[in-house]
Structure formats: C-alpha cells, structure tokens
DSSP file (Angstrom, degrees, kcal/mol; ACC not computed):
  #  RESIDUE AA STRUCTURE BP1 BP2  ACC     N-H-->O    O-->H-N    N-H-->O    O-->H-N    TCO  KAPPA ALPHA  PHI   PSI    X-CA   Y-CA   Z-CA
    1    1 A X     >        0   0    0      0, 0.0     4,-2.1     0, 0.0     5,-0.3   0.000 360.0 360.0 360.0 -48.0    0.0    0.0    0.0
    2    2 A X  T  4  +     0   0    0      2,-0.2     0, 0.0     1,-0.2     0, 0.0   0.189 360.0  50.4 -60.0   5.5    3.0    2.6    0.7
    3    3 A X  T >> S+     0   0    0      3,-0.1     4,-3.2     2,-0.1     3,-0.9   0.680 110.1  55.6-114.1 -50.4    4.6    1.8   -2.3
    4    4 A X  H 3> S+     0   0    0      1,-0.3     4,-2.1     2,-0.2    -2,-0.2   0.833 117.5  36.1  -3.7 -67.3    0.9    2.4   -4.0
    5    5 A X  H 3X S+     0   0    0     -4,-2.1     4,-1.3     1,-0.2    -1,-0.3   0.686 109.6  59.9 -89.7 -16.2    0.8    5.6   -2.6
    6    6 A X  H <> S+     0   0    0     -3,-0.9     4,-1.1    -5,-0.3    -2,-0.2   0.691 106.7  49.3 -67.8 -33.1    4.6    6.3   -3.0
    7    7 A X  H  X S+     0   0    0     -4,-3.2     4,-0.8     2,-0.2     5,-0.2   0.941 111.3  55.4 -97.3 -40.0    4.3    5.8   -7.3
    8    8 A X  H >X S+     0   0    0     -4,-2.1     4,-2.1     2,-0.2     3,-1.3   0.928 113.9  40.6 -39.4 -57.5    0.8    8.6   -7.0
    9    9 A X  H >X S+     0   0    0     -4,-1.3     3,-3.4     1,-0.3     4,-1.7   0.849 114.2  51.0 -58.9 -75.7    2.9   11.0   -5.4
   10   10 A X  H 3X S+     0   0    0     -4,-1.1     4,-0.9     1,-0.4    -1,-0.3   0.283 118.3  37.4 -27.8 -38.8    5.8   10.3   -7.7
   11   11 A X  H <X S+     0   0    0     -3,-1.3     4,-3.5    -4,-0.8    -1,-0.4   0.726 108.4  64.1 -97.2 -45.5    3.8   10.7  -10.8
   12   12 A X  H <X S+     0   0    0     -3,-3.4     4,-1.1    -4,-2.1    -2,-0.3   0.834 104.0  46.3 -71.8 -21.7    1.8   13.5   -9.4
   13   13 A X  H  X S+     0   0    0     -4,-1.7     4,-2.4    -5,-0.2    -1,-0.2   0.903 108.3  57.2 -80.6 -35.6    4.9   15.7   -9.2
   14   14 A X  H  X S+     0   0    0     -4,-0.9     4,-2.1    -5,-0.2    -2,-0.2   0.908 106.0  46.0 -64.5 -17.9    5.9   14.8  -12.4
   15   15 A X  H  < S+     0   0    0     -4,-3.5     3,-0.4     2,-0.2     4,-0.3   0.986 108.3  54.6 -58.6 -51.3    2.8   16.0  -13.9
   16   16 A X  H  X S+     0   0    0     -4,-1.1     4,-1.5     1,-0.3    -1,-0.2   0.660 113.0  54.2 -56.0 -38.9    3.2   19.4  -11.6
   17   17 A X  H  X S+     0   0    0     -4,-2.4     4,-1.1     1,-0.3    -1,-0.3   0.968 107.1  44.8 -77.0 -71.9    6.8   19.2  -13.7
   18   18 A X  H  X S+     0   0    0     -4,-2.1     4,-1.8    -3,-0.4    -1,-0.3   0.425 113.8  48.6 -41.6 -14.2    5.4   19.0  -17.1
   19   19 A X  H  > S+     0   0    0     -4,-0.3     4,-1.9     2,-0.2    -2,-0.2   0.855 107.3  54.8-106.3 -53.3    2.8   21.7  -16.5
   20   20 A X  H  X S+     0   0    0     -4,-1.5     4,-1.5     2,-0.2    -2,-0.2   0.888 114.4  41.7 -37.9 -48.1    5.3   24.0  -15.1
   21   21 A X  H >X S+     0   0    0     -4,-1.1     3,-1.5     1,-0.3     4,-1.2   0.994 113.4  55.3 -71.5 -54.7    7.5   23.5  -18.5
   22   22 A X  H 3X S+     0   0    0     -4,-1.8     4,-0.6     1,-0.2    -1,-0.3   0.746 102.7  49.4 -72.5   0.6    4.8   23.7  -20.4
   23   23 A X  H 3< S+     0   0    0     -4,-1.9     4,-0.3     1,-0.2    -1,-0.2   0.872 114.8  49.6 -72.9 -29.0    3.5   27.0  -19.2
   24   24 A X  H <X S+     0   0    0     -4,-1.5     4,-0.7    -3,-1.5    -1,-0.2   0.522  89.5  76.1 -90.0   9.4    6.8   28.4  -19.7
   25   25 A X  H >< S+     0   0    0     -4,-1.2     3,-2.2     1,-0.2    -1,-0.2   0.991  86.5  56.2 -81.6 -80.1    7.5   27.4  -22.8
   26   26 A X  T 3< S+     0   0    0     -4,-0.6    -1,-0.2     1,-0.3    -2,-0.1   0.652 102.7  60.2 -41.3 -36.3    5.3   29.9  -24.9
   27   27 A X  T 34 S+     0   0    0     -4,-0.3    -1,-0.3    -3,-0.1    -2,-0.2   0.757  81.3  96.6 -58.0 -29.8    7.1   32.9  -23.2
   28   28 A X  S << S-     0   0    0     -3,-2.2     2,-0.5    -4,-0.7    -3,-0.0   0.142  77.3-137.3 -56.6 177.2   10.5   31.7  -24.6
   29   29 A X        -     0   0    0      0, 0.0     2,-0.5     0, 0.0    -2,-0.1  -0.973  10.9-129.1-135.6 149.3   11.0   33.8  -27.9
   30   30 A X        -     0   0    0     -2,-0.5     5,-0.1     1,-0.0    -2,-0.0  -0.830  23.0-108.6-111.0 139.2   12.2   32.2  -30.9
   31   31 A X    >>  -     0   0    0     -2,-0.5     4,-1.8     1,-0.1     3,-0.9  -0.196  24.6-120.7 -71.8 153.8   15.3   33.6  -33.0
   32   32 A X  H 3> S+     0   0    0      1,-0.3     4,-2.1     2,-0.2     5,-0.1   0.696 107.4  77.3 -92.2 -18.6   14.4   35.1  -36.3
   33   33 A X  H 3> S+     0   0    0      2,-0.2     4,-1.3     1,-0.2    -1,-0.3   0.996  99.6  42.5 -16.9 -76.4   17.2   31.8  -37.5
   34   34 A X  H <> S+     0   0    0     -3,-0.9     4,-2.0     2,-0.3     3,-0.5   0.795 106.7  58.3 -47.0 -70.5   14.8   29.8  -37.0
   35   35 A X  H  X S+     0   0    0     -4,-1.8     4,-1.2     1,-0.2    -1,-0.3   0.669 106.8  48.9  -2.0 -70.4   12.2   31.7  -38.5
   36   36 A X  H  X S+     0   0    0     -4,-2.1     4,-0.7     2,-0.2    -2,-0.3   0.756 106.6  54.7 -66.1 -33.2   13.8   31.9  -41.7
   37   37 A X  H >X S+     0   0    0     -4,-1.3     3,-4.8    -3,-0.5     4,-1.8   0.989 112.3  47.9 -63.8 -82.5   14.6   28.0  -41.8
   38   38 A X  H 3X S+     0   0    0     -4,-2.0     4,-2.3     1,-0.3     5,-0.3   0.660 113.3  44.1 -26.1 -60.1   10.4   27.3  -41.2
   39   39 A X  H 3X S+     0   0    0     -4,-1.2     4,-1.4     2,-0.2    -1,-0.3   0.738 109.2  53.8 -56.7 -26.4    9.3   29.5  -43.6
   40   40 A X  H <X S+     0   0    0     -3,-4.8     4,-2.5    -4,-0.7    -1,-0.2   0.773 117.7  48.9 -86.3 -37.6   12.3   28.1  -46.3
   41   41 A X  H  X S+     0   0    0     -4,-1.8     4,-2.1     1,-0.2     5,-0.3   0.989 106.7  49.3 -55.7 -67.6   10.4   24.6  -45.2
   42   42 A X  H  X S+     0   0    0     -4,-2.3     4,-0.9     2,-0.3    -2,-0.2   0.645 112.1  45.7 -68.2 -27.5    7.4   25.6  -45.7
   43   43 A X  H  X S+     0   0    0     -4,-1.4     4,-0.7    -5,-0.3     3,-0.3   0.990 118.7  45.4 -51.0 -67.4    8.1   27.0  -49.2
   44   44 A X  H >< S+     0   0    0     -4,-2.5     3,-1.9     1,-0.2     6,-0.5   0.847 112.8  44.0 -62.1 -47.2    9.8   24.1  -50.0
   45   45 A X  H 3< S+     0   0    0     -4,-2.1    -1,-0.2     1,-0.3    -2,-0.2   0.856 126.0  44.1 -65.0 -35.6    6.9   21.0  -48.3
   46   46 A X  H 3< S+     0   0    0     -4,-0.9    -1,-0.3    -3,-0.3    -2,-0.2   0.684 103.6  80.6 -93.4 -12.6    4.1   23.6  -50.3
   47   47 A X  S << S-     0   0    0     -3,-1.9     4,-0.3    -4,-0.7     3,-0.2  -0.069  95.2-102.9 -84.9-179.3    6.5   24.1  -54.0
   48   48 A X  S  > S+     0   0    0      1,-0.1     4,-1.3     2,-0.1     5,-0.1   0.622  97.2  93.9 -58.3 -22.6    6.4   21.2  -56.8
   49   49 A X  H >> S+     0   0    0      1,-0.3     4,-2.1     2,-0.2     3,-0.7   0.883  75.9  49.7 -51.8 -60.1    9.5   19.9  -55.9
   50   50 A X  H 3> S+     0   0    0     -6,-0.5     4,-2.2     1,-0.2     5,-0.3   0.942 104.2  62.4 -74.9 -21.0    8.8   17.5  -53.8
   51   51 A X  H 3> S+     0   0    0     -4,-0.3     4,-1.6     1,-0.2    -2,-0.2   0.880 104.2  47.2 -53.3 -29.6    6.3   16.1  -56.1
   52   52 A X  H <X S+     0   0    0     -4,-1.3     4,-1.7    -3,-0.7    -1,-0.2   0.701 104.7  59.3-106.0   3.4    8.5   15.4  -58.6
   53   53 A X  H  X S+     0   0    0     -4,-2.1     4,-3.7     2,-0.2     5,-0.3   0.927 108.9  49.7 -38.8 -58.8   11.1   13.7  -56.3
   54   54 A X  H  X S+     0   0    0     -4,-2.2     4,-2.3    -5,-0.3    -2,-0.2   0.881 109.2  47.6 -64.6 -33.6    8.5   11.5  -55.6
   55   55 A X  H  X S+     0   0    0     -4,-1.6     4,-2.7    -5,-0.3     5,-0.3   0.918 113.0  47.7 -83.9 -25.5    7.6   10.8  -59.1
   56   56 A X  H  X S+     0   0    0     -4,-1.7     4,-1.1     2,-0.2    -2,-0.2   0.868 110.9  52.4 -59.5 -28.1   11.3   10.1  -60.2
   57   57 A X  H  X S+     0   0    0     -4,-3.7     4,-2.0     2,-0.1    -2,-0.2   0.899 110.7  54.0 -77.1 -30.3   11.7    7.9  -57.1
   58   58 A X  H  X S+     0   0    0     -4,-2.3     4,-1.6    -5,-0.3    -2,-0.2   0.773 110.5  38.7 -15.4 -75.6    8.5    6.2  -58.5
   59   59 A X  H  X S+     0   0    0     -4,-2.7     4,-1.2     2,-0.2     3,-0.2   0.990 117.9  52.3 -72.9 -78.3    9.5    5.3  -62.0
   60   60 A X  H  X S+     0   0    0     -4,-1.1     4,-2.8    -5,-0.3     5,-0.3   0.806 107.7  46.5 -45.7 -42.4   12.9    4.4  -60.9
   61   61 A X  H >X S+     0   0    0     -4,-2.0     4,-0.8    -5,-0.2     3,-0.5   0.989 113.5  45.5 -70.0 -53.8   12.2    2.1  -58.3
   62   62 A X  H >X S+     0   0    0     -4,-1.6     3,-3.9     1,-0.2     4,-3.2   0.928 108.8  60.6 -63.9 -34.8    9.6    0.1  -60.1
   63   63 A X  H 3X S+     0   0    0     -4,-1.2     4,-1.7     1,-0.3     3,-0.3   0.875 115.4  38.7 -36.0 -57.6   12.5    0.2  -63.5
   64   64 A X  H << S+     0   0    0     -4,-2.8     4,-0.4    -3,-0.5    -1,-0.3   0.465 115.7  53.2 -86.6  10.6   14.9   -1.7  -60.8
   65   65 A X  H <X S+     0   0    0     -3,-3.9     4,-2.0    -4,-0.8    -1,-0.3   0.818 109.5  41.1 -99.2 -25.8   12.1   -3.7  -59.6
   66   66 A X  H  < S+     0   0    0     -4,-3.2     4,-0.4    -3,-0.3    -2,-0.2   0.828 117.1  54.2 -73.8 -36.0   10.8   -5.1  -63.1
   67   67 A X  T >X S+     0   0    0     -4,-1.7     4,-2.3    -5,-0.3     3,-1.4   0.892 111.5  47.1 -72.0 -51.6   14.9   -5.7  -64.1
   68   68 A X  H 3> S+     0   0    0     -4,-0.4     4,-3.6     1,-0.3     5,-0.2   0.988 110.8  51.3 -74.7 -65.8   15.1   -7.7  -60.8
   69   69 A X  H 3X S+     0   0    0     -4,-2.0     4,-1.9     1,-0.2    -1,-0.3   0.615 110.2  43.6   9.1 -56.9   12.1   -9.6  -61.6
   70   70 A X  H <> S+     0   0    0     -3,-1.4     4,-0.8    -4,-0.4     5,-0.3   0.760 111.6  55.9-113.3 -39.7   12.9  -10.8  -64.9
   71   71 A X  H >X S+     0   0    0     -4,-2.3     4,-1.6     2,-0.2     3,-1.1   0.942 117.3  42.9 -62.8 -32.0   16.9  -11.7  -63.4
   72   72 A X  H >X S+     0   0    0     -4,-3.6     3,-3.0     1,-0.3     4,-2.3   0.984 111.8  51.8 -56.4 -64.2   14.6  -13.9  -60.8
   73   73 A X  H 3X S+     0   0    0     -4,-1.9     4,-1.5     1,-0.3    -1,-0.3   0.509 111.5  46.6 -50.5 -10.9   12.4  -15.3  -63.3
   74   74 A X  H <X S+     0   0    0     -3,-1.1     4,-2.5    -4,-0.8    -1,-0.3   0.685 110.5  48.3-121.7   3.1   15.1  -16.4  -65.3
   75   75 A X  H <X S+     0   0    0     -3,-3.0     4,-2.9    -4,-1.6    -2,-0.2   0.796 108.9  57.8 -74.3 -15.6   17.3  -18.1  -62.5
   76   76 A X  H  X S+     0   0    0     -4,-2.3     4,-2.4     1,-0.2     3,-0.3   0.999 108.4  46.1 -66.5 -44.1   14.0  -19.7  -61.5
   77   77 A X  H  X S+     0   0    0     -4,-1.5     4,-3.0     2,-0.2    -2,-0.2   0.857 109.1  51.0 -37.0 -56.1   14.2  -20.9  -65.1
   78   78 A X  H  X S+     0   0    0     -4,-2.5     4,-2.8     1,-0.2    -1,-0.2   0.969 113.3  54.0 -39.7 -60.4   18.0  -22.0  -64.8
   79   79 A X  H  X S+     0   0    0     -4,-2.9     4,-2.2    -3,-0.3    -2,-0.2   0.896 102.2  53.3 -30.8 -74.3   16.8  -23.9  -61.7
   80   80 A X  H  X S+     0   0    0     -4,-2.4     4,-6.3    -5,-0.2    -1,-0.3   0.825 109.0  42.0 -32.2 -55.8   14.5  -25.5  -63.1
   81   81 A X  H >X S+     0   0    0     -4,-3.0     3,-1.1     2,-0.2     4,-0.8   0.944 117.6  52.8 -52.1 -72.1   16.6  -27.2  -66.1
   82   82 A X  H >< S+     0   0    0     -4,-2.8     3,-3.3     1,-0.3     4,-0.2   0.685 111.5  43.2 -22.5 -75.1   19.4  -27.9  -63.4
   83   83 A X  H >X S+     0   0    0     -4,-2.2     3,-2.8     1,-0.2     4,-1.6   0.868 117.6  54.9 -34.6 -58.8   16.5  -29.7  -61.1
   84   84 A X  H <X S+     0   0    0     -4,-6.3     4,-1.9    -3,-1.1    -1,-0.2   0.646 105.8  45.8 -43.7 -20.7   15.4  -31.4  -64.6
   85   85 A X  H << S+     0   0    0     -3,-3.3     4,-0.5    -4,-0.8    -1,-0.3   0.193 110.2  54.9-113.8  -0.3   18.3  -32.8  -65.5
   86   86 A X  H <> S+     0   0    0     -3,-2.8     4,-0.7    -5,-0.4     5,-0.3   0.870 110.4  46.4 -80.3 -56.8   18.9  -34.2  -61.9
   87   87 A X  H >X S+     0   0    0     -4,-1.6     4,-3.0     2,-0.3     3,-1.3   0.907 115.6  46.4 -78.7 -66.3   15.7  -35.9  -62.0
   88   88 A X  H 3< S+     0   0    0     -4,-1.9    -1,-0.3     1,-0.2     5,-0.2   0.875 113.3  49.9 -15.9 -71.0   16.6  -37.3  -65.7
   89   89 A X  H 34 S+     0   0    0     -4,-0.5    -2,-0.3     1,-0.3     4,-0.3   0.450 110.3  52.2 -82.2 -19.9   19.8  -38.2  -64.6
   90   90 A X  H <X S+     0   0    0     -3,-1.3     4,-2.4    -4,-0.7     5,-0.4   0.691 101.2  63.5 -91.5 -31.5   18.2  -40.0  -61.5
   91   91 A X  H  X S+     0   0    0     -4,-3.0     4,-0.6    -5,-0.3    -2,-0.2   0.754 100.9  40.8 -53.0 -30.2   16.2  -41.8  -63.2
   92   92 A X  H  > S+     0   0    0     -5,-0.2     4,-1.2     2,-0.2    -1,-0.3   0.466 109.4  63.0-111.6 -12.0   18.2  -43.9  -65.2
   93   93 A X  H  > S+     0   0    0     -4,-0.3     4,-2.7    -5,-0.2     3,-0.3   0.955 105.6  44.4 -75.5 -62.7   20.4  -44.4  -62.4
   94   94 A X  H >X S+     0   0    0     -4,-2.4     4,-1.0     1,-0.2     3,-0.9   0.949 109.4  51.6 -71.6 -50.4   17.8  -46.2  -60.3
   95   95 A X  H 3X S+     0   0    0     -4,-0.6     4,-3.5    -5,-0.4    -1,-0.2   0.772 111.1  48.7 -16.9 -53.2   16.4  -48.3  -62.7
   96   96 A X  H 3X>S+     0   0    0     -4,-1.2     4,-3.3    -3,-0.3     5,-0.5   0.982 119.7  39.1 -42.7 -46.5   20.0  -49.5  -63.6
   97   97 A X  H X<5S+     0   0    0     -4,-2.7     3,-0.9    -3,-0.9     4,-0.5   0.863 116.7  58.6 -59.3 -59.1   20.5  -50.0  -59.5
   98   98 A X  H >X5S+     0   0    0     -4,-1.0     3,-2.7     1,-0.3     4,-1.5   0.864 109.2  40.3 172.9 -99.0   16.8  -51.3  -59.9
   99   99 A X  H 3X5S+     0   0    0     -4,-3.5     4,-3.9     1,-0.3    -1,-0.3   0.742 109.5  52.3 -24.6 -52.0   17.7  -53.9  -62.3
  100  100 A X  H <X5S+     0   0    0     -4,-3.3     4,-1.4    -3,-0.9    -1,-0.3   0.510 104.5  59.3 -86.1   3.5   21.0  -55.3  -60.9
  101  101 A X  H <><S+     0   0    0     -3,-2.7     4,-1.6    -5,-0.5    -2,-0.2   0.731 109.9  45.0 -99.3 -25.3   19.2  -55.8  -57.5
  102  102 A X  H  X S+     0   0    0     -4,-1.5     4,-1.8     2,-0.2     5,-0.4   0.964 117.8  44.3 -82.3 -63.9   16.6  -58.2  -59.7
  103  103 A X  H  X S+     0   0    0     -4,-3.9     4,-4.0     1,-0.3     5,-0.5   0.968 115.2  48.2 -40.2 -72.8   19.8  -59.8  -61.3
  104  104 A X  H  X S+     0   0    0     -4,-1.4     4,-3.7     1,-0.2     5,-0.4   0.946 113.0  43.4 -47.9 -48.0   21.0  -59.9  -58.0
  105  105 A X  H  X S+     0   0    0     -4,-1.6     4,-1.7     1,-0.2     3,-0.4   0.971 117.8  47.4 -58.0 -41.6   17.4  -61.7  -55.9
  106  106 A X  H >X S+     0   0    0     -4,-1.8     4,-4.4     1,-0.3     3,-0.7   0.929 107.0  53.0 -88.6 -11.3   16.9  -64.3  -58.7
  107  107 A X  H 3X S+     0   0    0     -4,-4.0     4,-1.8    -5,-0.4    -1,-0.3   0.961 118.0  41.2 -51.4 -34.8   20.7  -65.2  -58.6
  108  108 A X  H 3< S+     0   0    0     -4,-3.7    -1,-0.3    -5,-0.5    -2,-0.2   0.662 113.4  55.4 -73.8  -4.2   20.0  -65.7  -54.6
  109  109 A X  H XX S+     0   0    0     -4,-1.7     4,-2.9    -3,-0.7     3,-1.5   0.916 102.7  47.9 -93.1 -69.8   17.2  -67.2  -55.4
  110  110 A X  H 3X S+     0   0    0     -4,-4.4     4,-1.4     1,-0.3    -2,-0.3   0.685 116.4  48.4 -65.7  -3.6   18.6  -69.8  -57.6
  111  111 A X  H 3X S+     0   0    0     -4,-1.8     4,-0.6    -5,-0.2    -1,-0.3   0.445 105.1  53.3 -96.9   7.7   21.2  -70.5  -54.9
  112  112 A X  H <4 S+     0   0    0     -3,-1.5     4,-0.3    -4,-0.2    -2,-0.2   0.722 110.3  46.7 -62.0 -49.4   19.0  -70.7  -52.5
  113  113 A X  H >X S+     0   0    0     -4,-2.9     4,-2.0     2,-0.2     3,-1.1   0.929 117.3  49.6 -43.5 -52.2   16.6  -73.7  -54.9
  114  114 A X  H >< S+     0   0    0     -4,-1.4     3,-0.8     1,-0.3    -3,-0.1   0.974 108.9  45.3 -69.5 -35.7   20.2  -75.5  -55.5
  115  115 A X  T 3< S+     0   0    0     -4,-0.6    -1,-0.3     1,-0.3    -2,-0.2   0.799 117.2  51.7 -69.4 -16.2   21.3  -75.5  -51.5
  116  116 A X  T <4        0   0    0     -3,-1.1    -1,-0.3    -4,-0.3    -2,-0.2   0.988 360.0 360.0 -85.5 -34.9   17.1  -76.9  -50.8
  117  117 A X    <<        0   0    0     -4,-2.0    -1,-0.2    -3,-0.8    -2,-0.2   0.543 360.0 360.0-105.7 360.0   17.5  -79.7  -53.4
C-alpha cells in the first residue's frame, strides 16, 4: 500500500513538472534563425519539388524492380533445367541400381533352390 501511494505522489509531481515546462514554454521567444529556416520549409513541403522527387523515385524504383524480376524469373528458369536434369539423370540411375538388385534376388534365389535340393 505505501509503495501504491509512493508511485501517486511520484507521478503526481511529475505531472506538476510538465505543466510547469509547459507554461513556460510559450514565453520563450524564438530567434528570427529559425524563422527563416520554417518558412524556407514551408516554401519548400508547399513548392512542386517535392512532387517530382516523388515521381522520379516512383519510376525508378519500379525500373529496378521489373529488371530484378525478370533476373529472378530467369534463375528460376536455370533452376529448373538444373532440377530437370537431376531428375533425368536419377532416373536412369535407379532403374540401372533397380535392375541389378533383380539380377542380384533371382541369382539368390537360384542358390537358394540348388542348396534346398
């Protein structure tokens, strides 16, 4: 319960702290720097300018995004053969393996017949 009432106070002065800054804050006076900067902002956020940043950043980024695209699309392609040509190439492999394991049972086989008779 004291620590309860220990974090109100605690909070309630900081508020007391904040109101204090902010009251004083409007009296400060701001240098005519400053002044000049905002207004040079504000020209500039209100001119054309940035609008045609934005449309040059536009165009360009999709250009390097359709060029990256078509370099995926055509490693997926590459991929692909590679993967095709695994798959070929496995194919005929197990069959051989596939084959000589059937050589291999009926040889056991028939030695298995001669050792029953």
């Amino acid at each position: 319960m004291i620590e309860f009432i220990l974090t109100i106070i605690l909070m309630f002065s900081v508020g007391i702290v904040i109101y204090l800054i902010a009251s004083v804050l409007p009296r400060i006076e701001e240098e005519e720097e400053s002044v000049i900067r905002i207004k040079f902002l504000d020209r500039l956020a209100h001119s054309e300018i940035p609008g045609k940043i934005d449309e040059f950043l536009n165009k360009f980024i999709e250009k390097i995004l359709r060029k990256l695209k078509i370099i995926i699309l055509k490693l997926d392609n590459y991929i692909n053969m590679v993967l095709d040509k695994i798959r070929i190439g496995s194919k005929t492999t197990p069959e051989k393996s596939v084959l000589k394991t059937k050589d291999n049972d009926e040889n056991d086989e028939e030695v298995v017949e001669e050792k029953h008779r």
